[in-house]
N, C-alpha and C positions, 0 to 999 in steps of 0.2 A: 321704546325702551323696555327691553328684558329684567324683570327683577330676580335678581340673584340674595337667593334666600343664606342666610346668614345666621347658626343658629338657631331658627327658630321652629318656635313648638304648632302646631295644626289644629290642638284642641278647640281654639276660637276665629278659628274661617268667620269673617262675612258672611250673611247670607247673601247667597245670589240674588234675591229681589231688591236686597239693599244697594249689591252692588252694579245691577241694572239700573237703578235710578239714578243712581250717578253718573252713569255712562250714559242715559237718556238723555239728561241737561247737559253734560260736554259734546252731543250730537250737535248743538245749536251750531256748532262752529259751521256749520253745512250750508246757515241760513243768516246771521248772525252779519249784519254791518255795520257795528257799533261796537267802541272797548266797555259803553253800558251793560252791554247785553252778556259780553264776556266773561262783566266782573262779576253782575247778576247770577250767572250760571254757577259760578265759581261758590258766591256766595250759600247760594241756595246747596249745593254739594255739599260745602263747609258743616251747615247746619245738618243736615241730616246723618252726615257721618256722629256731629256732637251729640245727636240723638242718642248712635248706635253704641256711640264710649259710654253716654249713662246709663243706658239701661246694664250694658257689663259693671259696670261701676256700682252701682245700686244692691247688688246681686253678687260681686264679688267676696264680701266680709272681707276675711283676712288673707285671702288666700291670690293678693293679688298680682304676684310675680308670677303665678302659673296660667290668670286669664289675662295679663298683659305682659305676655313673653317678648322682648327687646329685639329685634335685631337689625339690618342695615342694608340698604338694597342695594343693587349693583351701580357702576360709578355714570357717572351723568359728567359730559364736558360743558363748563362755562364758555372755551372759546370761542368765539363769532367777530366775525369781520367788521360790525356794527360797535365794536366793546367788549370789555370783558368782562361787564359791570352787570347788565340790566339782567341773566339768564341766572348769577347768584342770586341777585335781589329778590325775582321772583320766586326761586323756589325756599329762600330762605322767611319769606312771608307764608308762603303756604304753608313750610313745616310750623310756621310759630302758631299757625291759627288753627292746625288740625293736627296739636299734641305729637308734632316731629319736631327734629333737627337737623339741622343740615350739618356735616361733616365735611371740610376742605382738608382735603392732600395738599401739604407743605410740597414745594418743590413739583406742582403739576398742577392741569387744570380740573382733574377729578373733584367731584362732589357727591355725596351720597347722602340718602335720605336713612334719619334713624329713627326706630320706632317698632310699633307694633306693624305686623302682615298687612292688617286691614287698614291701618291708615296710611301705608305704607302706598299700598296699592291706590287709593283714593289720592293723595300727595300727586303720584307721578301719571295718574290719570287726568287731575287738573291740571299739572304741569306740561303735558304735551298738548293739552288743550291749548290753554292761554299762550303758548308758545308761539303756537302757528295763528293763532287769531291775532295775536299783537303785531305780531311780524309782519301779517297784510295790513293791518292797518294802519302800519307807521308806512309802507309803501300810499298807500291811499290817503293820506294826512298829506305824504309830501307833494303828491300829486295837483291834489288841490291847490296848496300852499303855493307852488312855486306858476299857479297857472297864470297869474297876472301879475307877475312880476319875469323878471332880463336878468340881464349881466350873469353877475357871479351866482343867482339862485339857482339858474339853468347849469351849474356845472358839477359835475361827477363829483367833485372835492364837497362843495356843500350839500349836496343829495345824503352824502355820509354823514356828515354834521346832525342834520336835519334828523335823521331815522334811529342815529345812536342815540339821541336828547329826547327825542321821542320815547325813546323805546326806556330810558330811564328816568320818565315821567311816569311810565303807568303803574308801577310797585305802586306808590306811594298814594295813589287813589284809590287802588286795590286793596290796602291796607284799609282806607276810608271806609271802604261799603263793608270790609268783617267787621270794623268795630261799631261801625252801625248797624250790625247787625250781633251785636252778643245780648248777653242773657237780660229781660229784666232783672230786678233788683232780690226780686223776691227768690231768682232761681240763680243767683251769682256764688251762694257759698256752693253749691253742689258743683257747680262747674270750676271754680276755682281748688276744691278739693283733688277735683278730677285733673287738672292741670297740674295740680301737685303732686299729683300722684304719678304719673307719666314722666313731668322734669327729673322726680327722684330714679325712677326706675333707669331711664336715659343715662344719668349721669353715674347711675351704680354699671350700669352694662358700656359704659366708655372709658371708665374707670378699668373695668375688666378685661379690656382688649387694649389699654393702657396707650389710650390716644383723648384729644378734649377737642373743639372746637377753635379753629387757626381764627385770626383776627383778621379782618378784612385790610388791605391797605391804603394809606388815603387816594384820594385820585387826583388826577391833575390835569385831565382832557378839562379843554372847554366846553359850555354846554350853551348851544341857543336857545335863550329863552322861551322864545314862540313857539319853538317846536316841544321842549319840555313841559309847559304848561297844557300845550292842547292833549298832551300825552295822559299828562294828571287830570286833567278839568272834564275829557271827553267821558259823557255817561254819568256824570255824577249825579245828576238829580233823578235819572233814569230810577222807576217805578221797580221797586226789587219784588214785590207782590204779585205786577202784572208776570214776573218774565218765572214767577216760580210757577204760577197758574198756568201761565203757555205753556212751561214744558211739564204739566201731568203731575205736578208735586202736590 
């Protein structure tokens, strides 16, 4: 996915070694057979961009509309054959934990990431990551699942079942391992500053292009349990230290 720059200003590029280490950890998907290791990687990315907004933050004073200049990356489709649930989900968690927002076009499947360049780029870095890592492993989940079981598990209708409920289990574990992963207590007002500062700027430059954030609509697919739980549950105790130290962090 191409980002389509929107507005914005250059003065505060990423550094490239910041933004090699992030693309370091989203390599895992190469080696990676577990949604643990996925969320692991994700997390670990998560943190080190939060590094990269305080030190701007810290350093900004007042001046901080010009080193967190707003704007919006080009449009991303939610539809998939699997729902049309679980590919908002996801990227609307990663903008929440790495200071974006997600943007939905009324009347279409478009979504776009809003924000700064640098997390911008980071967002849709993890987002094509976790995409294709979930995608095989809800293949591989089902696989498993349906090995010792007949009938109806064996059929093309429930295979869909199976990989949708899946695939809209694993938000909400992914959700699990950033908030177990945010600040001590002692480092919460600085980051909570920084998140205020970011929702304000967001919502002055949405305000400006005089659009807001569409509400999602309820859903009404069914969902198989066993398949959505293994979705959420897979990786969760999984060692977030071990997989930041594997990959060089």
């Amino acid at each position: 996915m191409r980002i389509k720059r929107s507005g914005m200003k250059q003065n505060n590029d990423i550094p490239d070694k910041i933004m090699e280490r992030i693309r370091k950890l989203m390599r895992l998907k190469e080696s990676t057979t577990s949604e643990g290791e996925a969320r692991a990687a994700a997390a670990a990315a998560s943190r080190l961009l939060k590094e990269y907004n305080l030190s701007l933050f810290d350093i900004s004073g007042r001046a901080q509309e010009t080193v967190f200049a707003i704007g919006r990356s080009g449009a991303f489709s939610y539809k998939d054959a699997f729902g049309s649930y679980w590919k908002r989900d996801l990227l609307n968690v990663l903008c929440r934990y790495n200071y974006c927002r997600i943007l939905l076009c009324r009347g279409t499947t478009d979504m776009f990431i809003v924000g700064t360049d640098e997390n911008i780029t980071a967002v849709t870095v993890l987002y094509d990551y976790l995409r294709t890592a979930f995608r095989r492993l809800a293949e591989e989940r089902h696989k498993e699942y349906v090995s010792v079981r007949r009938g109806y598990y064996r059929t093309g209708k429930y295979r869909k079942k199976y990989i949708r409920s899946y695939l809209e289990g694993v938000t909400p574990g992914l959700r699990e391992q950033f908030e177990a992963g945010r600040s001590r207590p002692a480092e919460e007002s600085r980051e909570t500053a920084l998140t205020c500062c970011h929702d304000a700027l967001i919502d002055k430059y949405l305000e400006k292009i005089g659009t807001g954030t569409s509400k999602a609509h309820p859903r009404k697919t069914g969902t198989d349990r066993s398949a959505y739980y293994s979705g959420m549950g897979d990786g969760r105790n999984i060692s977030l230290n071990r997989q930041i130290k594997g990959g060089g962090i």
